[in-house]
N, C-alpha and C positions, 0 to 999 in steps of 0.2 A: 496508513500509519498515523493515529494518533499521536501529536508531541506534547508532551506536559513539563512544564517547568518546575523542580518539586521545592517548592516555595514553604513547602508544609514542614517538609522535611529538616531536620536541627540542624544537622551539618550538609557542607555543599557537596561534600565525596561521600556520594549517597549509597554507593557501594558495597560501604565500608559496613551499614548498617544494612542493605538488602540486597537483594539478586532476581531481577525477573527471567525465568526461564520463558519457556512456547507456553507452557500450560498453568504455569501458577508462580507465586512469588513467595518467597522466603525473606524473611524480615524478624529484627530483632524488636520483642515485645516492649521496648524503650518507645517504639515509635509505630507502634500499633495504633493509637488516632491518629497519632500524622497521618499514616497511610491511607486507613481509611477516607478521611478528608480528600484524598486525592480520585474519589470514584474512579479507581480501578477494577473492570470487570475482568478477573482473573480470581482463582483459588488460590486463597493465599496460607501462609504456616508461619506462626510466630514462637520465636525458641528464646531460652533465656538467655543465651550470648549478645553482646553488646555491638558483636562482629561476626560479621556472616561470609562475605563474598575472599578474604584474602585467604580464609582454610583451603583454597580447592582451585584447580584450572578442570577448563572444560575441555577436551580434545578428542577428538572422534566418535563423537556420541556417545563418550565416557565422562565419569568424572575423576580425576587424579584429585587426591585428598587424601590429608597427614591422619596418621592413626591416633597422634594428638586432638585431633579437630572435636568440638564438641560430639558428645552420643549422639543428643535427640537433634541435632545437622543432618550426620553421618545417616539416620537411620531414616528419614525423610530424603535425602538422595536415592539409598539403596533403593527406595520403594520406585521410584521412577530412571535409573539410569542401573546402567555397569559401574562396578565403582573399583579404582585401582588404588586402592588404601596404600602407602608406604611411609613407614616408622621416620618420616624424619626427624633429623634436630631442631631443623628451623620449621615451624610449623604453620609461619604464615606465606606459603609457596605461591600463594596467586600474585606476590608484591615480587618476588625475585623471577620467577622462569615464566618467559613468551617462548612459545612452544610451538615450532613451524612445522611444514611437511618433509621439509630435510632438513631440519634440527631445533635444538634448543638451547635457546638465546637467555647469557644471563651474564651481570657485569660484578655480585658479588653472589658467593654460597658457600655453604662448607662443602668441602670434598666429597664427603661420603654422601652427603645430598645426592651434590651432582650424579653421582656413578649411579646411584641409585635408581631415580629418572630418567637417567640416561638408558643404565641395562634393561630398565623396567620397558620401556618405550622404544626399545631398539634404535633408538634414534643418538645421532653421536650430539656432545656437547660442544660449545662454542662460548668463552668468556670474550667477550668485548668492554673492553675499561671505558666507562663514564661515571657520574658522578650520581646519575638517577638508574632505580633498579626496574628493569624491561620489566617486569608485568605488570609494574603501576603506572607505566607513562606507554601502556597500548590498549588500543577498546580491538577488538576481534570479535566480528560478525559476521557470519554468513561467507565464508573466505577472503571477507575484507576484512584488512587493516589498518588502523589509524594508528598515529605514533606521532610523539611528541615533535613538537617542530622545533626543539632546543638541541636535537640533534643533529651533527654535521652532515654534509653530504654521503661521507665516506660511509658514516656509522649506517646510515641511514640506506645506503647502495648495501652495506653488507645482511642488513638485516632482514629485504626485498630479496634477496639472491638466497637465502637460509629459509625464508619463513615460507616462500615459493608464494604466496596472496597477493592478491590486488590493493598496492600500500597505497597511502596520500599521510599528509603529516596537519597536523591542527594540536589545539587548546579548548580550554573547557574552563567552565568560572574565572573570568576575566582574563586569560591570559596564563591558568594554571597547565603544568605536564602532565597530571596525571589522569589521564583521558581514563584508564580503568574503572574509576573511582566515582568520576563525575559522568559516565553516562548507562542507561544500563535500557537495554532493546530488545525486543520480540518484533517479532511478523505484527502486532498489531499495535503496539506502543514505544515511542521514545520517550524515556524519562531523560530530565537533562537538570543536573546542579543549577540551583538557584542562582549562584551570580555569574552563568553564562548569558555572554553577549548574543545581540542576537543575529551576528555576522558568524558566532561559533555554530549556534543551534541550525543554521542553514547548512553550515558546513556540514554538521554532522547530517543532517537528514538529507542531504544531494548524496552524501559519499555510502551511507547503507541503504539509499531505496533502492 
């Protein structure tokens, strides 16, 4: 696994403007030379959205994504996965629902969301009250899990017993929650937000090899 620090890149929740899948990456045309710059050999797709990765969660070699979500996304997924579209209200669902193998985890959403997801996924809901919302402060790879370490034990026991993965807890850019945002992996690259320490980037690369 290659590690890259993406230095290049404008902001350090580098998420927020791309998403590396297995086989290619998606990135918002704002930071199409940044990327480049970053010699990434990977197939890549640049769309006019300024925001990429919070339209969508990934879950079982599907992609769950709001019918809101840009077209030319939507239609760039379709070509390479299953794609389980659902009309929400909140349309940025990768920041609200971590999504385990006996349920799905989420501390605010509108109702109809929820049920939504929930029916869609067969899988029952679970609100847990904190103040950051699960799918921005967790990276999920490969059946592992990372999650903020600004969570208590409890929260953090509950969330290991729901999401059924192999958890550990960490930060990303010096100290930030939002591990979603700030790292983004494949079988042959870690990218990791620019103002990650480099006790974090060990972290992260010991917990997904």
């Amino acid at each position: 696994m290659i590690v890259k620090k993406a230095d290049y890149i404008s902001i350090p929740s580098i998420g927020i403007v791309m998403h590396i899948f297995e086989d290619f990456l998606i990135a918002s045309k704002s930071e199409k030379n940044n990327i480049e710059r970053m010699n990434i050999d990977i197939k890549k797709y640049y769309i006019e959205s300024p925001i990429v990765s919070p339209y969508f969660i990934e879950h079982d070699n599907k992609i769950i994504i709001s019918s809101n979500a840009p077209e030319e996304l939507k239609n760039i997924l379709k070509n390479h996965f299953d794609i389980i579209e659902i009309d929400f209200i909140e349309n940025l669902i990768g920041n609200i629902f971590l999504i385990g193998k006996n349920g799905i985890i989420y501390s605010y959403g509108k109702d109809s969301d929820v049920k939504k997801i929930s029916e869609k996924l067969s899988l029952p809901a679970y609100k847990i009250k904190t103040k950051y919302l699960f799918g921005s402060i967790s990276k999920l790879y490969n059946n592992k899990l990372l999650i903020s370490q600004e969570l208590n034990d409890k929260i953090i026991e509950k969330v290991k017993e729901i999401t059924g993965y192999n958890l550990d807890i960490g930060s990303i850019n010096f100290g930030s929650p939002y591990l979603r945002y700030g790292i983004e992996i494949n079988k042959e690259y870690l990218i990791i937000g620019k103002y990650s320490t480099g006790h974090e980037i060990v972290k992260v690369e010991e917990f997904f090899s």
